[in-house]
C-alpha positions as CSV (number, residue, x, y, z in Angstrom):
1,X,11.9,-17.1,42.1
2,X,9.5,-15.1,43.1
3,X,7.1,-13.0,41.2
4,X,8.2,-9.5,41.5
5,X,11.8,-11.2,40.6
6,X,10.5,-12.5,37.3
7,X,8.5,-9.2,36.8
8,X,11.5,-7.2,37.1
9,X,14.3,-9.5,34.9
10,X,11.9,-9.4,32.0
11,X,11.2,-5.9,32.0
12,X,15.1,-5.3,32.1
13,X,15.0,-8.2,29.1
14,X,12.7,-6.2,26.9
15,X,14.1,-2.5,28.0
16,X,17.6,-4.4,26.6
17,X,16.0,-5.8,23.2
18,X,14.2,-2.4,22.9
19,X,17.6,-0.4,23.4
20,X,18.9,-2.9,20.4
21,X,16.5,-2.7,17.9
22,X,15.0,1.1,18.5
23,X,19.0,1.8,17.8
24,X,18.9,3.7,20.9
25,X,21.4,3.8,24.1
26,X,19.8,2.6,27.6
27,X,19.0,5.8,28.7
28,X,17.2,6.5,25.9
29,X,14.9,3.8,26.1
30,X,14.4,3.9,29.9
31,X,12.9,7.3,29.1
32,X,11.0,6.6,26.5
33,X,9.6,3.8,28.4
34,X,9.1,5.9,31.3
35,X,7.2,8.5,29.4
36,X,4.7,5.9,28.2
37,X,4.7,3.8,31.5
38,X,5.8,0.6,29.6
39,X,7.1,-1.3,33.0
40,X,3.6,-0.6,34.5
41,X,2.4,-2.2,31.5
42,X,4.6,-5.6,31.4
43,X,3.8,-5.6,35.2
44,X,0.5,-5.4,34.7
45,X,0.2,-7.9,31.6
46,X,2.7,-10.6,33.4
47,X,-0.1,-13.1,33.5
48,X,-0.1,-13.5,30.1
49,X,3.5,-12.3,29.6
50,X,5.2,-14.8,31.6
51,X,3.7,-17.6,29.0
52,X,5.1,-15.9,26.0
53,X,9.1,-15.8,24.9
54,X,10.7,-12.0,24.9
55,X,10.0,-11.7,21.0
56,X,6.4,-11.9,21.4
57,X,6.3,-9.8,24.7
58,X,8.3,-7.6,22.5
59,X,6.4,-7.0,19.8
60,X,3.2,-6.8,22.5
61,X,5.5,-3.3,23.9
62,X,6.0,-2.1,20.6
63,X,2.3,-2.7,19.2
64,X,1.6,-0.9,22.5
65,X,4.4,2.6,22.3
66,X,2.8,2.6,19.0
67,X,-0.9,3.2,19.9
68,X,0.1,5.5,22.8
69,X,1.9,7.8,19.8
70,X,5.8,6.9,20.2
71,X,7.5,7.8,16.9
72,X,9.6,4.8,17.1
């Protein structure tokens, strides 16, 4: 698979875990992670990303919304 495949499925993996446990509907969270740039973020950490499961690379994005002042 290549890289920008990979890229992309765990970005829609995490924008899906987010939606679950921010109790928010798709939409929601694709905005929210538009407004703070969160898939030019997982694209641009996806060296180290790619190493880690989607609970840690989760908990990376959240650590991350909550520096840049999300009120998650």
């Amino acid at each position: 698979m290549l890289e920008q495949q990979q890229i992309l499925f765990m970005q829609i993996r995490i924008l899906r875990m987010a939606s679950e446990r921010f109790c928010l509907t798709l939409k929601a969270t694709a905005e929210l992670f538009k407004r703070f740039d969160v898939l030019r973020y997982i694209r641009e950490c996806f060296g180290i990303f790619h190493m880690e499961g989607d609970e840690a690379v989760f908990e990376d994005v959240r650590a991350y919304l909550k520096a840049k002042g999300a009120n998650l």
